[in-house]
Phi, psi and omega in degrees: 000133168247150188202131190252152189263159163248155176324350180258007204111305178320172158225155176217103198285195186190157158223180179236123184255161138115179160310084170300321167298352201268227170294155165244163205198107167264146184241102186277137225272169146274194217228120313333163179180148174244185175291344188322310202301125174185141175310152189291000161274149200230321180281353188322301190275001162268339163303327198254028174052047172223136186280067195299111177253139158242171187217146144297134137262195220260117168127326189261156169051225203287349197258146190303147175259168179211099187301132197065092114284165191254218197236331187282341162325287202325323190282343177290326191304301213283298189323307198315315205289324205276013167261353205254327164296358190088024214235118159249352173198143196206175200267171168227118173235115173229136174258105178086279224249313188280019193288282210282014179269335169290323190273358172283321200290331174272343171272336173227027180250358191118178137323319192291352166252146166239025164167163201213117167224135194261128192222124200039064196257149186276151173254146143317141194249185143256168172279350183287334205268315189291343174280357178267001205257172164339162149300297225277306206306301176279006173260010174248318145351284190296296168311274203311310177294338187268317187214047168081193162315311169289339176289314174326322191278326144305308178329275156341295190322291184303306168297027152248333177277348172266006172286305159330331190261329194205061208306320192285338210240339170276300180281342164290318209280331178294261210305353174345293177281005205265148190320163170279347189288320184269021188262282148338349221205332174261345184265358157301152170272289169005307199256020184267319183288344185275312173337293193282337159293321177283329176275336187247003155297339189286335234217349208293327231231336162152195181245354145328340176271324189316264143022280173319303224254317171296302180336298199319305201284285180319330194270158175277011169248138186240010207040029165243195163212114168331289178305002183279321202317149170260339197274148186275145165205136198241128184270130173226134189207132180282129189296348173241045179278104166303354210244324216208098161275174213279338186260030145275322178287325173303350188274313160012272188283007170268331190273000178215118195291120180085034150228196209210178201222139169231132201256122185269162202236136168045030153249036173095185182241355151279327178016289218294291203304359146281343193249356166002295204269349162304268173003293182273343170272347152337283191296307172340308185283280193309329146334290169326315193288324166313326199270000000 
């Protein structure tokens, strides 16, 4: 773990994957999540030469939390670390919870991102939309609308401690209703051992990162304005993502110009982490095309 103080005080950790000489990539984690998170191949990103940073975001693992934060926080996080790094331009992927912390990033950084994929990424819903999701997904749905952030903060409070005591047996128990393809995916061990490091690194420190990042995600104002991104960006989604419905993501992309969407059939809300190395040769290659 690496970790930088920023002007207000805060710390904000990071680690590094991958070809550190190579391309850079910040890969922004879900929810819950640390930096820990990364795929379960160790050879992926060196292969495709990209220099991977993850980051806490504020409440999880080393970073400080800074409670009602907005979904527009993430991209000042991200600016700080690629400044501490030497970096001026770098690619952006965030998954599920980090989907719309990428799309801040594309939105409030500029030139300096040169591409953005939002992968199984969360949305604001309707309501017709929160009844198709996981249970665990519509019962945080629900405690936030009867009782706010505080209730959230009970809710939450409590599954985190059966997430500590017992992350893996805990998330068999969460994903119960969720497709078999992400049932089947989670029952690897490889991706079973990244899970449980990232979740209880995530979850080590209190339950504010959590908390912030649902509140966030949930409310329909993220403080951002979709349509500023300049970078290209492609949306990847599964038509039965219980986690993500496909027609929160579709309002997404209407809401942001030239960007587009490619859609997977019956594989989940893991999808993106089997289709990885597409994905990124994907953006790469579409980067590449920008410049």
């Amino acid at each position: 773990m690496e970790t930088i103080e920023v002007e207000d005080g805060r710390v904000i950790a990071y680690d590094e994957w991958g070809d550190l000489s190579g391309r850079p990539m910040f890969q922004l984690h879900g929810t819950p999540g640390s930096r820990l998170g990364r795929h379960p191949d160790a050879t992926l990103y060196p292969s495709l030469h990209l220099h991977v940073i993850t980051i806490d975001r504020p409440g999880y693992g080393g970073s400080t939390a800074v409670p009602g934060r907005r979904v527009s926080h993430a991209a000042h996080d991200v600016a700080a670390v690629a400044d501490e790094l030497g970096l001026e331009r770098f690619l952006v992927v965030g998954g599920s919870g980090g989907g719309p912390h990428a799309l801040a990033c594309a939105a409030e950084l500029g030139d300096r991102v040169l591409g953005c994929a939002p992968v199984a990424s969360a949305a604001p819903l309707i309501p017709t939309e929160i009844d198709g999701l996981l249970g665990i997904n519509q019962k945080a749905h629900q405690v936030l609308a009867d009782s706010g952030r505080d209730g959230m903060v009970e809710f939450l409070g409590a599954l985190r401690e059966h997430f500590l005591a017992d992350p893996l047996g805990t998330l068999d128990t969460q994903l119960a209703d969720a497709p078999k393809a992400d049932i089947e995916w989670t029952q690897r061990e490889d991706v079973r051992t990244v899970l449980r490091e990232a979740t209880i690194e995530a979850l080590r420190p209190g339950v504010d990162g959590w908390v912030d990042d649902s509140v966030s995600i949930f409310r329909d104002d993220w403080g951002i304005e979709l349509g500023s991104a300049r970078c290209p960006v492609r949306f990847w989604h599964s038509d039965d993502d219980k986690n993500g419905p496909l027609s929160s993501i579709e309002r997404l992309v209407a809401a942001i110009p030239g960007a587009s969407l490619r859609v997977w059939s019956g594989e989940g809300h893991t999808a993106p982490a089997r289709h990885l190395d597409d994905i990124l040769q994907d953006l790469i290659d579409t980067a590449d095309g920008e410049r």
